[in-house]
TIGU-430082 format. One line per 5 residues: their letters; for each residue x, y, z of C-alpha. Coordinates in nm, 3 decimals. Layout:
% residues N
a> X/Y/Z ~ ...
END
This chain:
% residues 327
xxxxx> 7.753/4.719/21.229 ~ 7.702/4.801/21.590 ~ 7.946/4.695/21.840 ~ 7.796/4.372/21.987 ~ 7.748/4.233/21.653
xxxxx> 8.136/4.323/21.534 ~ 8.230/4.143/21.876 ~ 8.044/3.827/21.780 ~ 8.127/3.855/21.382 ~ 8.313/3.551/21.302
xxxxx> 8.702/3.645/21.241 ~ 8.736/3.702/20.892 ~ 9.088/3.538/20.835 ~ 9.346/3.626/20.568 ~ 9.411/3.633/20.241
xxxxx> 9.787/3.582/20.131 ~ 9.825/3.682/19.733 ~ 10.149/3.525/19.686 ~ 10.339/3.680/19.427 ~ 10.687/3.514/19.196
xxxxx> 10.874/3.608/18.947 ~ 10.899/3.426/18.574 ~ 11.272/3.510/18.588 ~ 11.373/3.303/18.906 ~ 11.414/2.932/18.901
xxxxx> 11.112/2.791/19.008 ~ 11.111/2.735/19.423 ~ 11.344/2.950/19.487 ~ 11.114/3.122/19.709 ~ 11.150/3.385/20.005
xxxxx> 11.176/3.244/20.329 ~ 10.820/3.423/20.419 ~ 10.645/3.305/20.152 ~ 10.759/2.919/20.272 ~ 10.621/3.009/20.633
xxxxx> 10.259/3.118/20.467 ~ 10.249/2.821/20.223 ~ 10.339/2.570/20.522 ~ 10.090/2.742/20.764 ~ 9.768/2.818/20.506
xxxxx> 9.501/2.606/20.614 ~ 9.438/2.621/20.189 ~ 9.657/2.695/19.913 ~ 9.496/2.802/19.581 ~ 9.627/2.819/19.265
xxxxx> 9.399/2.870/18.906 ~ 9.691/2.737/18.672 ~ 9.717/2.414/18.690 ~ 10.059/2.414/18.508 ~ 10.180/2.693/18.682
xxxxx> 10.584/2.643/18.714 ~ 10.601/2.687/19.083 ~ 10.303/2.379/19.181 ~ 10.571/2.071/19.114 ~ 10.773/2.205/19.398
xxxxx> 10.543/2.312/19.653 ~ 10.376/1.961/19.594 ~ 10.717/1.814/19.647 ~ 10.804/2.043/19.977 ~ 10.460/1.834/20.084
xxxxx> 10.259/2.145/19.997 ~ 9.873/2.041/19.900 ~ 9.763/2.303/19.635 ~ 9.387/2.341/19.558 ~ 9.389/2.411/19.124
xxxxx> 9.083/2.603/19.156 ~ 8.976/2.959/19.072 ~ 8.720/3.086/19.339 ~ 8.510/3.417/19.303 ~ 8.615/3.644/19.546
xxxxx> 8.257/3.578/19.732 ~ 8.442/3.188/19.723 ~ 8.735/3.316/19.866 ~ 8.587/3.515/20.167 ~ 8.370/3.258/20.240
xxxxx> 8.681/2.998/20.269 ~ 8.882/3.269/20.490 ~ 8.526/3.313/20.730 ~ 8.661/3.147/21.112 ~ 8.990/3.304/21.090
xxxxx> 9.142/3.062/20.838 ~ 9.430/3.164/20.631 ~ 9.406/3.122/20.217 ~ 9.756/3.116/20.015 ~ 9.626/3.210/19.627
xxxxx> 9.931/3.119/19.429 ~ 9.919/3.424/19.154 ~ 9.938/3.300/18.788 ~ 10.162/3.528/18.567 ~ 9.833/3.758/18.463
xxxxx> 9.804/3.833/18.816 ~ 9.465/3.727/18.858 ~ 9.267/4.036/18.788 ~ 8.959/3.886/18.816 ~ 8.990/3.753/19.190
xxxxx> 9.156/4.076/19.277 ~ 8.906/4.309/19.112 ~ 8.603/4.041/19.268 ~ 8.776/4.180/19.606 ~ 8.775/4.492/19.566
xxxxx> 8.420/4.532/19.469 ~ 8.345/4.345/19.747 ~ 8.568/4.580/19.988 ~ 8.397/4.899/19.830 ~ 8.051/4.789/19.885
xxxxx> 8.038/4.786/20.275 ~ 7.852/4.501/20.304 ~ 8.072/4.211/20.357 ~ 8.328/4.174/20.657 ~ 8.650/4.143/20.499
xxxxx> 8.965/3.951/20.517 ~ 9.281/4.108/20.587 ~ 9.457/4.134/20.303 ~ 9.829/4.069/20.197 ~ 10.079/4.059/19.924
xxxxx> 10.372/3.856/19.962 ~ 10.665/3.883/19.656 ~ 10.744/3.509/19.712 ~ 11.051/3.607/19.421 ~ 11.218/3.943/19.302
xxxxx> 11.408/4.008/18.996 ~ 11.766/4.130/19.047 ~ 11.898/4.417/18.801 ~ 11.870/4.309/18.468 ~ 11.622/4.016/18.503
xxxxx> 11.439/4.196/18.195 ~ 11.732/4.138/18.009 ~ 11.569/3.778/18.012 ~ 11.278/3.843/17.863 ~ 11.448/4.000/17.546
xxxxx> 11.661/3.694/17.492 ~ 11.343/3.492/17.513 ~ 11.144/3.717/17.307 ~ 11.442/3.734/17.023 ~ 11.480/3.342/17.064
xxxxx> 11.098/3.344/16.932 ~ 11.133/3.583/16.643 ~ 11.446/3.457/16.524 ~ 11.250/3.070/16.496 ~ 10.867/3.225/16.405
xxxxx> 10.904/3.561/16.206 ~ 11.001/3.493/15.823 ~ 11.239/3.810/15.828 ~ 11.438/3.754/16.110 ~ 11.465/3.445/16.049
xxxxx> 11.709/3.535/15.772 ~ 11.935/3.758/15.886 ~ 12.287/3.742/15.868 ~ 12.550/3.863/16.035 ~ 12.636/4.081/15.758
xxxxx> 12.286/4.208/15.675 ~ 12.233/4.304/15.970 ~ 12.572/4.559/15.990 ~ 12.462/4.840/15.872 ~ 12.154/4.874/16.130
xxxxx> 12.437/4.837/16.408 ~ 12.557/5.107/16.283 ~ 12.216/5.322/16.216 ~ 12.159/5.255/16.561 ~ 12.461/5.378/16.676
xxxxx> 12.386/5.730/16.515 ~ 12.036/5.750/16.651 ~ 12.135/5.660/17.034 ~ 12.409/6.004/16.923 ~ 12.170/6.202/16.837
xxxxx> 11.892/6.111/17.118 ~ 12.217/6.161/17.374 ~ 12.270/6.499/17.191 ~ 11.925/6.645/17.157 ~ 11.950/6.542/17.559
xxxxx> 11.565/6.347/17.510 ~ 11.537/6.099/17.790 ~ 11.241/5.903/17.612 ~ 11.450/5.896/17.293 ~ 11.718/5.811/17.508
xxxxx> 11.553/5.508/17.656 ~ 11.432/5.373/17.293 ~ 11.772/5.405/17.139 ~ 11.943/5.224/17.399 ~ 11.723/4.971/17.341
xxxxx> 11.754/4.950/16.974 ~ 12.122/4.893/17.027 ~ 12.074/4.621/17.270 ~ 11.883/4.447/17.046 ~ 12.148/4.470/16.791
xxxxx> 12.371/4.281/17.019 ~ 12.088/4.028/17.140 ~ 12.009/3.963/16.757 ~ 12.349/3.912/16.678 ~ 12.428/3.701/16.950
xxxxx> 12.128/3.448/16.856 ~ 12.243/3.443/16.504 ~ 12.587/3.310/16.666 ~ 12.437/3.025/16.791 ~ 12.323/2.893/16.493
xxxxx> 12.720/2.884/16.349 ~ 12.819/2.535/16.312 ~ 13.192/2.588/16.332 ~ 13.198/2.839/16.640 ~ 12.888/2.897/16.808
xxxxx> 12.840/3.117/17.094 ~ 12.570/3.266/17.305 ~ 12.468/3.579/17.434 ~ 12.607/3.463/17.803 ~ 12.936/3.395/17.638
xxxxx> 12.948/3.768/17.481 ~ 12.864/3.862/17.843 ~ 13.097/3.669/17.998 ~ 13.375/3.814/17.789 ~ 13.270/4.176/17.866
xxxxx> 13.288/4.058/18.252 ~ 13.620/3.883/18.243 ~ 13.764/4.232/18.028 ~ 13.594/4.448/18.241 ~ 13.768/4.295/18.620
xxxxx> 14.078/4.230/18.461 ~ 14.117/4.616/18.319 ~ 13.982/4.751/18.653 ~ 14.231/4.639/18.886 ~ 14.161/4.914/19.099
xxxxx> 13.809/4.798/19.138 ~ 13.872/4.429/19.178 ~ 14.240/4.384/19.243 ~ 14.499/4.542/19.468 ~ 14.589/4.835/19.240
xxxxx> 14.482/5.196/19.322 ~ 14.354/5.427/19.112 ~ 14.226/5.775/19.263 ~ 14.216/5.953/18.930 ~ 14.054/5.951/18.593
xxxxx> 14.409/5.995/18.446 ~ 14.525/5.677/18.663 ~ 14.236/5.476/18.520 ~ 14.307/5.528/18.166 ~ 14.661/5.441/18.239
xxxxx> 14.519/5.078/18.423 ~ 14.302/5.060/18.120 ~ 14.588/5.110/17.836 ~ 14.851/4.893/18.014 ~ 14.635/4.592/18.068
xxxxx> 14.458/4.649/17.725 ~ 14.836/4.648/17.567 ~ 14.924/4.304/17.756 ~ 14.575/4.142/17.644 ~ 14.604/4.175/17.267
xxxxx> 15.071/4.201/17.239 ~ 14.974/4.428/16.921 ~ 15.316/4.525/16.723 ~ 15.197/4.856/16.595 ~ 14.963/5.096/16.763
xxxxx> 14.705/5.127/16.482 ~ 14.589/4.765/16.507 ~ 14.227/4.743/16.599 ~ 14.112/5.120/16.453 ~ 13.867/5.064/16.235
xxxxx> 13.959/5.216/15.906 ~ 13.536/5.246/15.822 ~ 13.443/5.494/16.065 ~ 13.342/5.834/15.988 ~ 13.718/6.024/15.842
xxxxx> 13.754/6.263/16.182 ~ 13.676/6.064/16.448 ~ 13.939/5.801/16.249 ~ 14.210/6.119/16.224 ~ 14.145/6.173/16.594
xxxxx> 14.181/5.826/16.694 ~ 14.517/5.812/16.526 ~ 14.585/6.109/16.680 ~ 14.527/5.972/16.995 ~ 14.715/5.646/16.953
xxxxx> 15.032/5.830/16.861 ~ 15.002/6.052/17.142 ~ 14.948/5.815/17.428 ~ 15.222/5.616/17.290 ~ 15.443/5.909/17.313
xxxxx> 15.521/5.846/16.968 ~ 15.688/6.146/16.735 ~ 15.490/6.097/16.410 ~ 15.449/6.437/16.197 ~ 15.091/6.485/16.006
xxxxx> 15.162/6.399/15.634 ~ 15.220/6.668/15.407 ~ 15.003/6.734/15.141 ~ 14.773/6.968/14.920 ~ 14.388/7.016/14.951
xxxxx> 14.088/7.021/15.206 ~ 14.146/6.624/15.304 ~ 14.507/6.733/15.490 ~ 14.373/7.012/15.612 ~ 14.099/6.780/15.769
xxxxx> 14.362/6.571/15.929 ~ 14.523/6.876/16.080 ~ 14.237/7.014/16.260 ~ 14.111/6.683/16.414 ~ 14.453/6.609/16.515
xxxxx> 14.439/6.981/16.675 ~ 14.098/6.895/16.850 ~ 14.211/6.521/16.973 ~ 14.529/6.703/17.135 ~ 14.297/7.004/17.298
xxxxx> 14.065/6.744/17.414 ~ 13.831/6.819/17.194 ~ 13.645/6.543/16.992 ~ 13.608/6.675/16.641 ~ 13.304/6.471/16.507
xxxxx> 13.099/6.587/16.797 ~ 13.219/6.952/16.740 ~ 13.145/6.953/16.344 ~ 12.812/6.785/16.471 ~ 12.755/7.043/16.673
xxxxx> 12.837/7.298/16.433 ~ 12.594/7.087/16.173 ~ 12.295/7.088/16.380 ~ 12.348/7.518/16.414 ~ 12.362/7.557/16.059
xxxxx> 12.069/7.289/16.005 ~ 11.871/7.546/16.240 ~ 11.996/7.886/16.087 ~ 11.867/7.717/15.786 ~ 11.489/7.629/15.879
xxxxx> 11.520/7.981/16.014 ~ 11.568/8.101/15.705 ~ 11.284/7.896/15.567 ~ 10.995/8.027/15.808 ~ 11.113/8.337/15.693
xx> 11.035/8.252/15.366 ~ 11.370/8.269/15.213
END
């Protein structure tokens, strides 16, 4: 295209591919994407029950349902006019692939092109889609469907193991999954709460609890207290943690099923913080002298199941060394 023709070219106008998210309320829009929907001399939109179109229609919006070609599209942009193409939740591939082949071949004069996020997600908007997702299975899938409370313990606690080892073995993609897996354990559980007819509760009240525990045992964070050590957080921690649950003996809430020395160590602890003078039982055979060296590592700062772990995962490897020897 010479230069007299590109001066007498009619102006090729805009395209605006407006962009929202599934996980905001429907027209709660960005200020920008209001000024291009109110100033579009056309507003497109293929999905005709698209969650956003009742409220642009009742902002006095006019929305077009119609799915143009992108040779459509350029054509309705040609004189400088400005299209609005309300994205459907696929994205539109088609239109925006139709474009792009048009861009590439050299032969058409072009709109300017824009996206325009109309909506973003805020941290944890995925966290969304998993409650919707479990919501789903839990109705749909003829397994989950069943679960229980109780038959579904001992994956909590399967889980728990695996997101140890993956933190261990220091794999970030393992890492990633395991987390995962545990979050679903508390997602699952928290839809099979609902269901309770004597005290339901949802996965927003089991946040909501965390929250409310979290501010009000971080008063250094959210209240007038100061903290400027880790040793002046734990002591926040323990005092407000004391006043919440008024327990008459410092062994309430250790759970007696957990593996035997993390449970010694936790003891261990509990006597220690509470500047209690409690002397290890006396006794014969390998189960005292257990309790001995885990209250030894709790006191060193030294947490023994990770350590005997540790030592574990050495001898599992002298072991397959041993083995590609051939024995």
């Amino acid at each position: 295209m010479n230069a007299t023709t590109a001066d007498t070219a009619p102006d090729p106008g805009r395209v605006v591919l407006l962009t929202t998210s599934h996980r905001v309320a429907p027209g709660l829009l960005s200020w920008p994407a209001w000024q291009a929907l109110r100033t579009a001399d056309r507003v497109l939109c293929a999905d005709g029950a698209h969650p956003q179109l009742p409220y642009l229609r009742e902002a006095g919006i006019r929305v077009d349902e119609t799915a143009p070609t992108a040779e459509e599209l350029v054509a309705a942009c040609t004189g400088g006019h400005t299209v609005v193409v309300v994205a459907t939740g696929e994205g539109d591939p088609a239109l925006t692939d139709g474009m792009a082949r048009l861009a590439g071949s050299g032969r058409v004069h072009m709109p300017d092109l824009e996206l325009l996020p109309a909506s973003y997600d805020l941290p944890g908007a995925r966290l969304l889609d998993l409650v919707q997702v479990m919501d789903r299975i839990r109705v749909e899938c003829p397994w989950s469907s069943q679960r229980t409370h109780k038959g579904l313990a001992k994956y909590a606690i399967e889980e728990a193991y695996e997101l140890v080892e993956a933190i261990e073995d220091g794999d970030r993609d393992e890492l990633r999954e395991e987390l995962g897996d545990v979050l679903l354990q508390v997602v699952f559980h928290a839809r099979i709460a609902e269901e309770d007819p004597d005290a339901p509760f949802s996965v927003d009240d089991v946040a909501g609890t965390i929250v409310a525990k979290l501010i009000h045992r971080h008063p250094h964070v959210f209240g007038d207290a100061t903290a400027s050590t880790p040793e002046e957080v734990r002591e926040h921690w323990l005092r407000t943690k004391a006043d919440e649950k008024q327990r008459t003996s410092v062994t309430e809430g250790v759970p007696l099923g957990q593996p035997g020395l993390a449970l010694a160590a936790k003891l261990a602890s509990r006597v220690r913080t509470a500047g209690l003078s409690v002397p290890l039982p006396a006794g014969e055979g390998i189960g005292y002298e257990l309790l001995s060296l885990a209250a030894r590592a709790e006191a060193e700062g030294t947490d023994p199941e990770a350590a005997l772990r540790a030592a574990a995962r050495a001898y599992r490897d002298a072991i397959r060394e041993v083995e590609t020897a051939g024995g």
